[in-house]
N, C-alpha and C positions, 0 to 999 in steps of 0.2 A: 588392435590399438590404432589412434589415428594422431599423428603428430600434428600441429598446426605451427608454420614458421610467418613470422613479419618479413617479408620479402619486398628488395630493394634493388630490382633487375634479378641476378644471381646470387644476390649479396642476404646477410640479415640486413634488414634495416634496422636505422637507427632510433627509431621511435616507431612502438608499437600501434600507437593511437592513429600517425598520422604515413605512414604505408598505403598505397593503394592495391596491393593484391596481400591475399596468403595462401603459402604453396601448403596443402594438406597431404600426408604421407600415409598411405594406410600400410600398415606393418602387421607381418604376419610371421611365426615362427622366426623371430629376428632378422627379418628383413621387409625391404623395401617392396609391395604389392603393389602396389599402384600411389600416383601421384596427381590433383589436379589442384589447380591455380584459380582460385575468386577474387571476383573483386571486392574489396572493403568494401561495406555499408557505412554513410555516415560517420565522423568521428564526434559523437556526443555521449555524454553519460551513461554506460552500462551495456549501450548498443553491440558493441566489438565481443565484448566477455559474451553476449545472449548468441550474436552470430558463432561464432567457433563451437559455442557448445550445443548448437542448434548439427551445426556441419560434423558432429560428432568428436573434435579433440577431448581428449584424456591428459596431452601435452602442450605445452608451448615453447616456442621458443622464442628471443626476441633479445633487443639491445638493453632500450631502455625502456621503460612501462611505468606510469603514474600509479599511489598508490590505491588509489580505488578501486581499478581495474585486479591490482592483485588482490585485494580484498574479495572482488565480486567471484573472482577465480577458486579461490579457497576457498569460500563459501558453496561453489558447486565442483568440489573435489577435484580440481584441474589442477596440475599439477607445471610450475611456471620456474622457466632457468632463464636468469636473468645474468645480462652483461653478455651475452652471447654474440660474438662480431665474426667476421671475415662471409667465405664463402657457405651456402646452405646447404651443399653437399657436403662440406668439413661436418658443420654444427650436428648434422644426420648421423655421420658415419662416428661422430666424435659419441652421440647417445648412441647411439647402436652399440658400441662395443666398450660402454660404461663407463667411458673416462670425461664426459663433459660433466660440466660444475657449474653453478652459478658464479656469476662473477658479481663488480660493482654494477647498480644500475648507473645508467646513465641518463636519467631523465630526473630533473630537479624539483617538481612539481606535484 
């Protein structure tokens, strides 16, 4: 399984769309196998959703996210927790051991 986080230094970011890296987690027997950091591609229509499921996510994680983007994500069975803030070691450890939830989004658009 391969998580993908909107990454904001160490932080989630606050906006999925406009992020310039994401940290991809590859997870194995519930845990952490490896981790590496890309750069965003462009922020235009569909680009984001095509790159992560190109890079293999199954997950996302993220603050706030417009709703086309989760549209295009549903559409290719990626599965998206929204309202997710603080640190992205939290947000990991917090899926990893089943207690993370979506929250409110935070993106108005």
């Amino acid at each position: 399984m391969k998580i993908a986080v909107a990454k904001e230094d160490e932080n989630v970011a606050e906006h999925f769309g406009h992020c310039t890296e994401y940290a991809f987690f590859d997870v194995e027997d519930g845990k952490i196998a490896g981790r590496e950091d890309l750069k965003s591609p462009e922020h235009a229509p569909g680009v984001i959703p095509k790159f992560l499921k190109e890079n293999g996510a199954d997950v996302v994680l993220a603050c706030g996210i417009g709703q086309g983007a989760l549209d295009l994500f549903s559409e290719m069975g990626i599965k998206v927790y929204i309202g997710v803030q603080g640190s992205i070691d939290s947000a990991i450890k917090s899926y990893l051991d089943g207690t993370l939830t979506s929250g409110s989004n935070f993106c108005d658009h």
